[in-house]
Each structure stands twice: as C-alpha cells, then as structure tokens.
Gaussian input, Z-matrix of N, CA and C with variables (Angstrom, degrees):
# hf/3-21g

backbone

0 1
 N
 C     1     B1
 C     2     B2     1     A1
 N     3     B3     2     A2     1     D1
 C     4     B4     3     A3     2     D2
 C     5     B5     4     A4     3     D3
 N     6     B6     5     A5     4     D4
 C     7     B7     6     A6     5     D5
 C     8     B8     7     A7     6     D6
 N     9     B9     8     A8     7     D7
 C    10    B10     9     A9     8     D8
 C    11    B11    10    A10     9     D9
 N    12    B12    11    A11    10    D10
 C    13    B13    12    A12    11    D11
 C    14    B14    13    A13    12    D12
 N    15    B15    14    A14    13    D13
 C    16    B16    15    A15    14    D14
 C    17    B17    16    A16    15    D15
 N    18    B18    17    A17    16    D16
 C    19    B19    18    A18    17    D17
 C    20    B20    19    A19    18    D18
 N    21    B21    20    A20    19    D19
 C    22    B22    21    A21    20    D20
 C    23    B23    22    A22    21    D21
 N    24    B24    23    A23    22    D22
 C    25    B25    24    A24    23    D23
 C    26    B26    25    A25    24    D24
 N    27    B27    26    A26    25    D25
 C    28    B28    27    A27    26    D26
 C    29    B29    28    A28    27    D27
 N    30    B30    29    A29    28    D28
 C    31    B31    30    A30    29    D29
 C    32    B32    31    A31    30    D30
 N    33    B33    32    A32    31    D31
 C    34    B34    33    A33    32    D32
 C    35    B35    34    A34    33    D33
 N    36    B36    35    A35    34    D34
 C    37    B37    36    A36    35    D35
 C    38    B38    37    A37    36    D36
 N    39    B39    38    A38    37    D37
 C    40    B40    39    A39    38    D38
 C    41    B41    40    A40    39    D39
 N    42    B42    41    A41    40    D40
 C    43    B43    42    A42    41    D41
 C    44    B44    43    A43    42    D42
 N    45    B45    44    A44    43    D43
 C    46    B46    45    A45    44    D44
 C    47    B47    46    A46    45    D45
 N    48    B48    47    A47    46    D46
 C    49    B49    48    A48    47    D47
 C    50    B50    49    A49    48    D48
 N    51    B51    50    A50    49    D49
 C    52    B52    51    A51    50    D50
 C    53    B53    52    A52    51    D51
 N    54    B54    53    A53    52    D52
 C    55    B55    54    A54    53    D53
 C    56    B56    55    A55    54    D54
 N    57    B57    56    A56    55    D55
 C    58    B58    57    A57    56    D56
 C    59    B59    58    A58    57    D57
 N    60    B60    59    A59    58    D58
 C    61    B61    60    A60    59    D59
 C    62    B62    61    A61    60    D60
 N    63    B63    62    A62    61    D61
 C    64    B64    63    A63    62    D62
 C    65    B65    64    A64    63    D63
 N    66    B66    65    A65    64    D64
 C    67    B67    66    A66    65    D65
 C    68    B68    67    A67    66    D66
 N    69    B69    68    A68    67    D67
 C    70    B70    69    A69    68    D68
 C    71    B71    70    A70    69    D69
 N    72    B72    71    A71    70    D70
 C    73    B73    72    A72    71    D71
 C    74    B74    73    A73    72    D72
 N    75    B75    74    A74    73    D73
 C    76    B76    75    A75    74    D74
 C    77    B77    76    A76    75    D75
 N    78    B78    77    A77    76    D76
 C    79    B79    78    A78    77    D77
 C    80    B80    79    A79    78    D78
 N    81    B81    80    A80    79    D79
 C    82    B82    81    A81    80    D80
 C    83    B83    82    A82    81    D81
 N    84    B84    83    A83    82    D82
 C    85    B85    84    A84    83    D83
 C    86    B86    85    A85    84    D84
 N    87    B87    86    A86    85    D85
 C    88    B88    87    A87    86    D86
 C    89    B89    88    A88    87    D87
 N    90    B90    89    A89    88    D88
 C    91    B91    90    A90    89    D89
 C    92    B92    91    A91    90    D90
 N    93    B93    92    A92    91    D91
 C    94    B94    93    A93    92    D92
 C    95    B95    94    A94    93    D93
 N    96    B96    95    A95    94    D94
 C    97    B97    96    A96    95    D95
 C    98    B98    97    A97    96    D96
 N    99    B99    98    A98    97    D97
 C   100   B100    99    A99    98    D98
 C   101   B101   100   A100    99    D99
 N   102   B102   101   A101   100   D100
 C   103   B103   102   A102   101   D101
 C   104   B104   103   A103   102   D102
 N   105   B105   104   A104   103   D103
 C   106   B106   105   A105   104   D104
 C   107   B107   106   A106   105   D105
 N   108   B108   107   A107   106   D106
 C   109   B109   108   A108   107   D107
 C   110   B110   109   A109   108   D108
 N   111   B111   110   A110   109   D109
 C   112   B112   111   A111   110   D110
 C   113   B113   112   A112   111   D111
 N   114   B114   113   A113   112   D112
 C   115   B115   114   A114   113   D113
 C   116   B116   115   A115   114   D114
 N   117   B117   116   A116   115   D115
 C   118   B118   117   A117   116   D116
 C   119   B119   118   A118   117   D117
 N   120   B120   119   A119   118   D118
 C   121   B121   120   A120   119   D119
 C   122   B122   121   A121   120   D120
 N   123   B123   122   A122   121   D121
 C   124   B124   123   A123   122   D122
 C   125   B125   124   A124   123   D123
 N   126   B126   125   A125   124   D124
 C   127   B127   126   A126   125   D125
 C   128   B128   127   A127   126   D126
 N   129   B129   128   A128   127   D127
 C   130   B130   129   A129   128   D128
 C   131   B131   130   A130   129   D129
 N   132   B132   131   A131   130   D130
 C   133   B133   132   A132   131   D131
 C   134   B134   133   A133   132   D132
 N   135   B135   134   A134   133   D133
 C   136   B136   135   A135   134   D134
 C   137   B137   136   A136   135   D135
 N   138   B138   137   A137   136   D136
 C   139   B139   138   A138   137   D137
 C   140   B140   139   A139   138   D138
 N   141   B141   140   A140   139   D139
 C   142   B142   141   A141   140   D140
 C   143   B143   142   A142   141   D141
 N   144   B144   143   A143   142   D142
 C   145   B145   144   A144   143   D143
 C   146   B146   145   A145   144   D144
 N   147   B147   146   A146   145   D145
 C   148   B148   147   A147   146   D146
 C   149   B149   148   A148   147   D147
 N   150   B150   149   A149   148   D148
 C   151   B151   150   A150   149   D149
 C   152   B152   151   A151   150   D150
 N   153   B153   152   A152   151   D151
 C   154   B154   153   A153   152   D152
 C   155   B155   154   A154   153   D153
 N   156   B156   155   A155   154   D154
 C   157   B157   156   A156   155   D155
 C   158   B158   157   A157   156   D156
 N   159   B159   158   A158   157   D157
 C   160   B160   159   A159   158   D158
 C   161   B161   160   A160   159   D159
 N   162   B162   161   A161   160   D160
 C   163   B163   162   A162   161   D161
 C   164   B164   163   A163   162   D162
 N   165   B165   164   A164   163   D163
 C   166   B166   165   A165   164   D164
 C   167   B167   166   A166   165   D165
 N   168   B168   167   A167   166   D166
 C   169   B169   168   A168   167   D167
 C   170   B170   169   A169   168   D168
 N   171   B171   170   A170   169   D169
 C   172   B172   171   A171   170   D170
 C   173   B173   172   A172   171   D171
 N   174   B174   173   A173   172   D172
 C   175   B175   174   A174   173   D173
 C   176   B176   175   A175   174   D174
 N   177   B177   176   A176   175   D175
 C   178   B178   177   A177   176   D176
 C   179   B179   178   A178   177   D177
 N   180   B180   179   A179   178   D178
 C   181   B181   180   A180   179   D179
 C   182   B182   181   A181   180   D180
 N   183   B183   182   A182   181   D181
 C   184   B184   183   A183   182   D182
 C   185   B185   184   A184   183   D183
 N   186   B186   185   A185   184   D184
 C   187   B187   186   A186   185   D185
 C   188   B188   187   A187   186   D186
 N   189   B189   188   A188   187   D187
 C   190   B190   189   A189   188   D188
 C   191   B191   190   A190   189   D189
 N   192   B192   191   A191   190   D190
 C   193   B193   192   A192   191   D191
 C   194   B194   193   A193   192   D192

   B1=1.4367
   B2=1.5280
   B3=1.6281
   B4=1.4757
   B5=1.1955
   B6=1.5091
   B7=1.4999
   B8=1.7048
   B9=1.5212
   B10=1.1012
   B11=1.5201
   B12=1.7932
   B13=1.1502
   B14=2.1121
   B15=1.2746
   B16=1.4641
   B17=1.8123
   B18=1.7536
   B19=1.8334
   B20=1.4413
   B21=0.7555
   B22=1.3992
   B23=1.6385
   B24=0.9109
   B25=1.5868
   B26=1.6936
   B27=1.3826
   B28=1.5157
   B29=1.7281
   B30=1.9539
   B31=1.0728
   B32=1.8848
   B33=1.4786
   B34=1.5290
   B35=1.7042
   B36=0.9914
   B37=0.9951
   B38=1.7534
   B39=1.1594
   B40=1.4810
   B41=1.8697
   B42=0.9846
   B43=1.4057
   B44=2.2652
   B45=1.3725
   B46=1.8492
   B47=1.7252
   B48=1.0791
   B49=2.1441
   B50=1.1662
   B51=1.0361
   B52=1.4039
   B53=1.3044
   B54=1.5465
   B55=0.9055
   B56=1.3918
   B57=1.6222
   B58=1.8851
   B59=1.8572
   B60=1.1740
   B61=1.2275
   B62=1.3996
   B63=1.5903
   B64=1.9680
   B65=2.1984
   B66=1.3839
   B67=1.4483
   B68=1.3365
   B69=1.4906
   B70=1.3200
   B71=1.7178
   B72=1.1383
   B73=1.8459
   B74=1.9624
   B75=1.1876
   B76=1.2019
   B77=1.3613
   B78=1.0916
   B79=1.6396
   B80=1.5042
   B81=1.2928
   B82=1.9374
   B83=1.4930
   B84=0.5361
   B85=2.0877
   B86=0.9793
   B87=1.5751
   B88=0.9477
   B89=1.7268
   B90=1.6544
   B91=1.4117
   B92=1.4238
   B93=2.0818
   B94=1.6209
   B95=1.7306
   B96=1.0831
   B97=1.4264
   B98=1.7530
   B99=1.5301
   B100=1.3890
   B101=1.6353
   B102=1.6744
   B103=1.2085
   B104=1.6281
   B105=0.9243
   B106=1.5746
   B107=1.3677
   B108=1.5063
   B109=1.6657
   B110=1.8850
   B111=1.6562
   B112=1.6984
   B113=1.6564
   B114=1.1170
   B115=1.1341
   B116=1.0601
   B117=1.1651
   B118=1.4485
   B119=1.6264
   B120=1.2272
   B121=1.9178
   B122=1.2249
   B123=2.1454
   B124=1.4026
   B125=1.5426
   B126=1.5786
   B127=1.2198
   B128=1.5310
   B129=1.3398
   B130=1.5932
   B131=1.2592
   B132=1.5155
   B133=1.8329
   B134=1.6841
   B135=1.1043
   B136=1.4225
   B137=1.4823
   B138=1.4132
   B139=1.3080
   B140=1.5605
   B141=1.3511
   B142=0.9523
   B143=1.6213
   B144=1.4512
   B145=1.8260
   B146=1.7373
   B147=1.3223
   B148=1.5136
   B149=1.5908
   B150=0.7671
   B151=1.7573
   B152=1.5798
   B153=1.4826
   B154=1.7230
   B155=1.5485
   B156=1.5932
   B157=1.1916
   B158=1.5174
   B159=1.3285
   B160=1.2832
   B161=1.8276
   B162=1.1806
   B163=1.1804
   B164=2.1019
   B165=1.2988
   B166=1.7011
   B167=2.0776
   B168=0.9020
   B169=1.8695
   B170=0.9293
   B171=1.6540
   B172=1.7307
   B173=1.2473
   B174=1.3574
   B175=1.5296
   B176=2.2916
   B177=1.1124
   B178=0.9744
   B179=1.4712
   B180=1.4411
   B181=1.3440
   B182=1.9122
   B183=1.5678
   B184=1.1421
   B185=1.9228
   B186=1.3686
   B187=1.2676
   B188=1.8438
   B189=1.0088
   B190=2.1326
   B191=1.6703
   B192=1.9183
   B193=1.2994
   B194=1.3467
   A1=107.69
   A2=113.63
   A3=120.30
   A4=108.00
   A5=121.20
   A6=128.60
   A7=124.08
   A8=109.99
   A9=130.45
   A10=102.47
   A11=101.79
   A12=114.77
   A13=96.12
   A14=107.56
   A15=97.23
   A16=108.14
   A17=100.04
   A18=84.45
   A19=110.52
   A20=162.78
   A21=159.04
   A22=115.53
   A23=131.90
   A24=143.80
   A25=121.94
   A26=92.72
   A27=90.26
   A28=123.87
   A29=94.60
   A30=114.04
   A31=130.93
   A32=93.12
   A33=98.22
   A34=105.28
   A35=124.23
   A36=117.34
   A37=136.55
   A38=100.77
   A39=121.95
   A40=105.68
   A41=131.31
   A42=121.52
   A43=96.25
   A44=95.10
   A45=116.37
   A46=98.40
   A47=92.91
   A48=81.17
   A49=113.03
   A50=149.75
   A51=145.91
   A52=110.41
   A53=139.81
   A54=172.40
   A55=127.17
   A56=98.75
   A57=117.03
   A58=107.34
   A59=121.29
   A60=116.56
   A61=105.05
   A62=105.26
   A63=105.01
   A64=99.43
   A65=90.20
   A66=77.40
   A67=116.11
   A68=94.26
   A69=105.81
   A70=128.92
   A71=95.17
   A72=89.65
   A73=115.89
   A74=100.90
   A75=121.37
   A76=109.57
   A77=123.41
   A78=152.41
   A79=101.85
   A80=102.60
   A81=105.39
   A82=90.67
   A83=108.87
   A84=110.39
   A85=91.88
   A86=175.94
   A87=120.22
   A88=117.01
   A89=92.86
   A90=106.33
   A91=107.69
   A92=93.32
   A93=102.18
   A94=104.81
   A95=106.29
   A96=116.31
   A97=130.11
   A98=82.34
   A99=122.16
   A100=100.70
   A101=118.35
   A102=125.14
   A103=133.28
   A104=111.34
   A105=121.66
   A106=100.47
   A107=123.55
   A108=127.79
   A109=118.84
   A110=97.74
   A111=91.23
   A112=105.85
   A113=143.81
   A114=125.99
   A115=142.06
   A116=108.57
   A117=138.00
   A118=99.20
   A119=125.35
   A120=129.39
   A121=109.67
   A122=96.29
   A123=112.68
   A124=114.88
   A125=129.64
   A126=115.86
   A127=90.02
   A128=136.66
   A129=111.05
   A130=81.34
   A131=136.16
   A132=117.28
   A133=104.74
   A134=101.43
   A135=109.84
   A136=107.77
   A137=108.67
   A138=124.11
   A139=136.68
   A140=122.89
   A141=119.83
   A142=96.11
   A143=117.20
   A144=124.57
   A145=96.22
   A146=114.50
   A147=102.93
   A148=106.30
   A149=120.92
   A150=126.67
   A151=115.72
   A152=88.89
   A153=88.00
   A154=125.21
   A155=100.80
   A156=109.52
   A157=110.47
   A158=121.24
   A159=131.03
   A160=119.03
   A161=113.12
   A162=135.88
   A163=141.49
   A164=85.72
   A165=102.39
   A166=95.40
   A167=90.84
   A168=125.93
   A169=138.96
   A170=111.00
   A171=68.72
   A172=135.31
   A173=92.54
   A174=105.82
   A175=92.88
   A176=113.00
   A177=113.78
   A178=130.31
   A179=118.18
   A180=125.32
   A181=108.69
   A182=97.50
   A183=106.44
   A184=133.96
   A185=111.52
   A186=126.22
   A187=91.71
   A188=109.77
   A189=122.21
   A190=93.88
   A191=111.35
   A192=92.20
   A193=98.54
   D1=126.45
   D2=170.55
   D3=-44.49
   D4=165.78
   D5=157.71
   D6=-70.97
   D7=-17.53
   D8=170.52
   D9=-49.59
   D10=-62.34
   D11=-138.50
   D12=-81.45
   D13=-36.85
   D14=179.36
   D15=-55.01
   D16=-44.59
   D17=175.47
   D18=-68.10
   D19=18.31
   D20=135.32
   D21=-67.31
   D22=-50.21
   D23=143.45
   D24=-38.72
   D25=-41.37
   D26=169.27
   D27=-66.40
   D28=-50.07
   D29=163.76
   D30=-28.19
   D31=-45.52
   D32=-179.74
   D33=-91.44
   D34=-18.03
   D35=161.30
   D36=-78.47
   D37=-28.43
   D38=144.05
   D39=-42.27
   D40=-43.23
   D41=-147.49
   D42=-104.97
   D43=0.40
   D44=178.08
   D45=-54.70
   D46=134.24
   D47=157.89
   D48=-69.95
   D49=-45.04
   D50=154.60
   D51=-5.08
   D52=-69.81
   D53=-163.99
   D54=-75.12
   D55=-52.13
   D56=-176.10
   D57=-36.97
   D58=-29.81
   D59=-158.12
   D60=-111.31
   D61=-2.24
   D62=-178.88
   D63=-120.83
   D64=158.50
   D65=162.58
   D66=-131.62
   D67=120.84
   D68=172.32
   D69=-78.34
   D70=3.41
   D71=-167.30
   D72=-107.65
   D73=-9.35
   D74=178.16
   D75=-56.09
   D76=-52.97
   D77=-173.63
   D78=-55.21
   D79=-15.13
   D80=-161.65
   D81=-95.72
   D82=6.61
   D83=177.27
   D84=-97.82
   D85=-37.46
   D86=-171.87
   D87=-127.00
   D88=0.61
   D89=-177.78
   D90=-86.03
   D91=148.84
   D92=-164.65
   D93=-85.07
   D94=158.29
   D95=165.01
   D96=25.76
   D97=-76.63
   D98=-155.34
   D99=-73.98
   D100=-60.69
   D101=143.58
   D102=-24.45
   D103=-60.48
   D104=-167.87
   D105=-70.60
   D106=-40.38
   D107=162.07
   D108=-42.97
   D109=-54.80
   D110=168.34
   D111=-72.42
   D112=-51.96
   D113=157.18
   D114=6.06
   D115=-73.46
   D116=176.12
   D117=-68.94
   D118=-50.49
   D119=178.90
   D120=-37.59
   D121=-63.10
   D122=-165.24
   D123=-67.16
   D124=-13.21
   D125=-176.45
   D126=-108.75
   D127=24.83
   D128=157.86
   D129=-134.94
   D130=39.81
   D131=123.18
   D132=-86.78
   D133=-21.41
   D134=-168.87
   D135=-50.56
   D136=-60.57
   D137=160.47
   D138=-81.85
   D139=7.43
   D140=140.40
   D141=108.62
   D142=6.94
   D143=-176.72
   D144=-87.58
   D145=125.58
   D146=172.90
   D147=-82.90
   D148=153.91
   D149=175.33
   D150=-79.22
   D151=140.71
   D152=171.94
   D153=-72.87
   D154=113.29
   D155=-166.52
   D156=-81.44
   D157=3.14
   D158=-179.80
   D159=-82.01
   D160=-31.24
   D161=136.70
   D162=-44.21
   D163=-37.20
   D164=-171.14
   D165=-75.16
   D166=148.97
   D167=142.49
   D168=-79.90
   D169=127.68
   D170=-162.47
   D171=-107.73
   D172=41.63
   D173=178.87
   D174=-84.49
   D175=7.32
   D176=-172.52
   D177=109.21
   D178=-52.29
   D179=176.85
   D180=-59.49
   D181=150.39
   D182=141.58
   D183=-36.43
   D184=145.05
   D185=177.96
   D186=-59.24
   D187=176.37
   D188=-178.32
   D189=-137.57
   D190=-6.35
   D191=174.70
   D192=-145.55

C-alpha cells in the first residue's frame, strides 16, 4: 500500500465516531513509512475494521507499492 493510500484510510477513519473528537491524522506528518502502516492497523483495531490482509507482508507492514 502507497503512502498516499494509508492517508486516505486514515482519513476515513478519522471521520469513525470513535475518532470524531481525537485527531488522528496529524501524527502522519512526520512518521516514516513503516510506522504510519501500524498506525493506520492500530486505529482500525481500535475500531473494530479488520485490515486488508490482501495487501499486508508478512512481516506485517503494508506493500510501499
């Protein structure tokens, strides 16, 4: 998964009630790659979205392409 594409994912998850009242996307500025992928994991276990595992590595992270 692009880096584009996790902030876009974040994005909708940003918009969760869970979420509406925190911000999660701010944080994505300055964290690398690798980070912003658990990021992105940890706030849709948070909420309860399983991740597309069709996408993952399996060392865990997101694809970079």
């Amino acid at each position: 998964m692009t880096r584009v594409a996790l902030l876009e994912r974040l994005k909708e998850l940003q918009g969760m009630p869970k979420f509406q009242k925190r911000d999660i996307c701010t944080v994505s500025a300055f964290l690398p790659m690798d980070a912003l992928a658990k990021h992105v994991a940890l706030c849709e276990e948070a909420v309860g979205v399983k991740p597309d595992a069709t996408q993952r590595q399996p060392n865990g992270y997101p694809s970079a392409c």
